[in-house]
N, C-alpha and C positions, 0 to 999 in steps of 0.2 A: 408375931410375924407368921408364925404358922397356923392360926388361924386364921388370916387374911389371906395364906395363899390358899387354903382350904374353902374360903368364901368365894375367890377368885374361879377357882379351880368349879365348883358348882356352878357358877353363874356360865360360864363357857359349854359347861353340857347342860343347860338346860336349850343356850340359844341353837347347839345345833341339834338338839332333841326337835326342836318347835320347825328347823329349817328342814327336816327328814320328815316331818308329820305331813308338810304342805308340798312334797315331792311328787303328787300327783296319782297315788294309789287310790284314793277316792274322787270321779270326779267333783268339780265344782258347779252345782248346780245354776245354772241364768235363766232368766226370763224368756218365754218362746217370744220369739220377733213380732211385730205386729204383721197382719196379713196385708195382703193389696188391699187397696180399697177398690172394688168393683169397678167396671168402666162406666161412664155413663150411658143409662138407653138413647138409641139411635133415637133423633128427632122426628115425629111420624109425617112433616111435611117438612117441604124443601122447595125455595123460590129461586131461578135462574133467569140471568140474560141470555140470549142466544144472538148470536154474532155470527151473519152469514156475507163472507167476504168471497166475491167473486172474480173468478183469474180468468175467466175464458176470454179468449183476446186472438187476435191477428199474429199476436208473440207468441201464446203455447199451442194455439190451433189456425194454422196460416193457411192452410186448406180451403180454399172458398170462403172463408170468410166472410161472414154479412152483413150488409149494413145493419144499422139500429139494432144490433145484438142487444138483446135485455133479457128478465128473466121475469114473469110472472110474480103479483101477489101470492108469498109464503102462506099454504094453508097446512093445518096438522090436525093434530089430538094428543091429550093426555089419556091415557090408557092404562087397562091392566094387560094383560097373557091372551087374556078370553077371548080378544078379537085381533083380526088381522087386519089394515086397511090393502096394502100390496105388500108383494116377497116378488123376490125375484124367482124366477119360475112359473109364477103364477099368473092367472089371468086377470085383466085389469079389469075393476070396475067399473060402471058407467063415470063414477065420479073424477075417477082417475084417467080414465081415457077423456075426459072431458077438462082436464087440468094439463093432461101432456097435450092436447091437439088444440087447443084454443086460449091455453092459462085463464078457463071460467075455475071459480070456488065454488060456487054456491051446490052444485050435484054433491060435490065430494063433501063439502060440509052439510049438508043435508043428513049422507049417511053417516055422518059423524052422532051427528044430533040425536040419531035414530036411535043409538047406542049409549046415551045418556039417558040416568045416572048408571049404568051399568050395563056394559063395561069400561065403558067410555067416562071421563070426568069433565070434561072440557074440549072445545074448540079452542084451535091457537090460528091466529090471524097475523100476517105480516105486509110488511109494501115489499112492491115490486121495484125492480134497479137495472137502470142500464150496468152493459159488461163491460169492462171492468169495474166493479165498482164496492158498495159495502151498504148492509143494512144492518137495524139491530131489535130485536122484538124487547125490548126492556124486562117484560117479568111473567114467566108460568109459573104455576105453581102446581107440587106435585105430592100427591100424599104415598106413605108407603104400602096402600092398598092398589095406586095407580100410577107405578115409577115409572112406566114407558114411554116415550116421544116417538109418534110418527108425524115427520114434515116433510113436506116437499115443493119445488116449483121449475114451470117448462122452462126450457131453452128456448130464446122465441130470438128469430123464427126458426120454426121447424114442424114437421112432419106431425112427432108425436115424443121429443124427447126429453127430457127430462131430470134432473135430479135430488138427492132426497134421502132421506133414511127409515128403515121401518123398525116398530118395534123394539127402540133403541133406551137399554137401563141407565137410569144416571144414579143407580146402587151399585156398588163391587159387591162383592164375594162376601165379605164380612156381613153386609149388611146396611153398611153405611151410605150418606148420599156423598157423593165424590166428589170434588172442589170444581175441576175441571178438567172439560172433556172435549179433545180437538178431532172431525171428522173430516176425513180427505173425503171430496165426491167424484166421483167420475158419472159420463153422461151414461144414460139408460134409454131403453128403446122399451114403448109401452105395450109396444106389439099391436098397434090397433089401425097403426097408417103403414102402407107400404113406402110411402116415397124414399127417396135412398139422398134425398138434401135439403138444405136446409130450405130453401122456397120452393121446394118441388109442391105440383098440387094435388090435392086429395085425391088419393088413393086407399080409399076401405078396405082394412086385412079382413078376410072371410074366409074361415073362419079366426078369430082374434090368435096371434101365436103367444107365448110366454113372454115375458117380462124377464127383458135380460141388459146385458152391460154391452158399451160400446168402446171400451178404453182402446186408442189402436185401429178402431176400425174409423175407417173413410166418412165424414170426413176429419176425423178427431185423431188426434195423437194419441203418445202414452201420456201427455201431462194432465194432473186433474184438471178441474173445471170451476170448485171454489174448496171453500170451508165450511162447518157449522165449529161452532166453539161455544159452549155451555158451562159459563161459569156462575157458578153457587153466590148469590149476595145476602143470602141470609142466613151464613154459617157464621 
């Protein structure tokens, strides 16, 4: 019997010898975690519809109102940094005074062309649409040497006005090309006609004034004019 309990008695200090050992005074070594795995590289081209839905109307711009309200054949470019086609402020080119005063293409795509392959990658071409109404240029395509969109088309009729977006990234911040991309437009004055309405007759600015916005002013409200929306179909 006393042996047994002596057998006993050992076996109970060994198991709390073994439960003191594993009390965490040494830690317990583990495997380092695995790291991220890298993101993947940005895509270096990116193909887009562009979707240009037009509001201008008798409902957000009651002011004179015109008959056959439409809007010029969409002309653009793909671009880099390196050139400008308009900025607001700025003075309009022949191509572009000749886009907002008669919705011709072919001036402004010309200086387009002039600009290919560098800085320029492409012309973008679209139809023209009565107001209210919707058009949709089905597919640019943009490398990430040449992320910018500049596009625009006149308000017709009119003087010389217009609108449009210049120098416009469809990369964020990251790097990346963005899924989509919605642009309120409001009407712009090319600075190249003085008339002050929509069928007023030419009147030649001399010398051409700056390239600016008419949100508010006569005959236009504060409401925009359309959209552009730029969604990615090859993401």
């Amino acid at each position: 019997m006393t042996s047994l309990l002596r057998s006993r008695a050992f076996t109970a200090v060994v198991v709390v010898a073994a439960g003191c050992g594993g009390s965490g005074t040494e830690p317990v070594s583990r495997p380092d975690p695995e790291p991220e795995p890298p993101p993947p590289p940005a895509a270096t081209t990116a193909t887009y519809r562009v979707a240009f839905e037009a509001t201008w109307s008798a409902a957000t711009h009651p002011t004179n109102f015109p008959g056959g309200a439409h809007f010029s054949p969409l002309i653009g470019a793909v671009h880099n940094d390196s050139v400008t086609f308009w900025a607001l402020d700025g003075t309009a080119t022949p191509g572009i005074e000749s886009m907002a005063e008669t919705g011709g293409t072919s001036t402004l795509a010309a200086e387009i062309r002039a600009e290919i392959p560098a800085p320029a990658l492409a012309v973008i071409n679209g139809s023209g649409i009565r107001s209210p109404g919707s058009t949709t240029i089905q597919a640019i395509t943009l490398r990430e040497d040449f992320p910018l969109v500049t596009l625009v088309t006149m308000i017709a009729p009119s003087p010389d006005w217009f609108v449009g977006v210049s120098g416009l990234s469809l990369r964020n911040e990251e790097g990346s090309w963005v899924e989509e991309l919605q642009v309120v437009l409001y009407p712009l004055d090319a600075g190249t006609d003085s008339g002050p309405a929509y069928t007023s007759a030419n009147d030649d600015t001399q010398p051409k004034e700056p390239i600016r916005g008419l949100k508010g002013e006569r005959p236009f409200s504060d409401e925009p004019i359309g959209t552009f929306t730029f969604t990615r179909t090859d993401g």
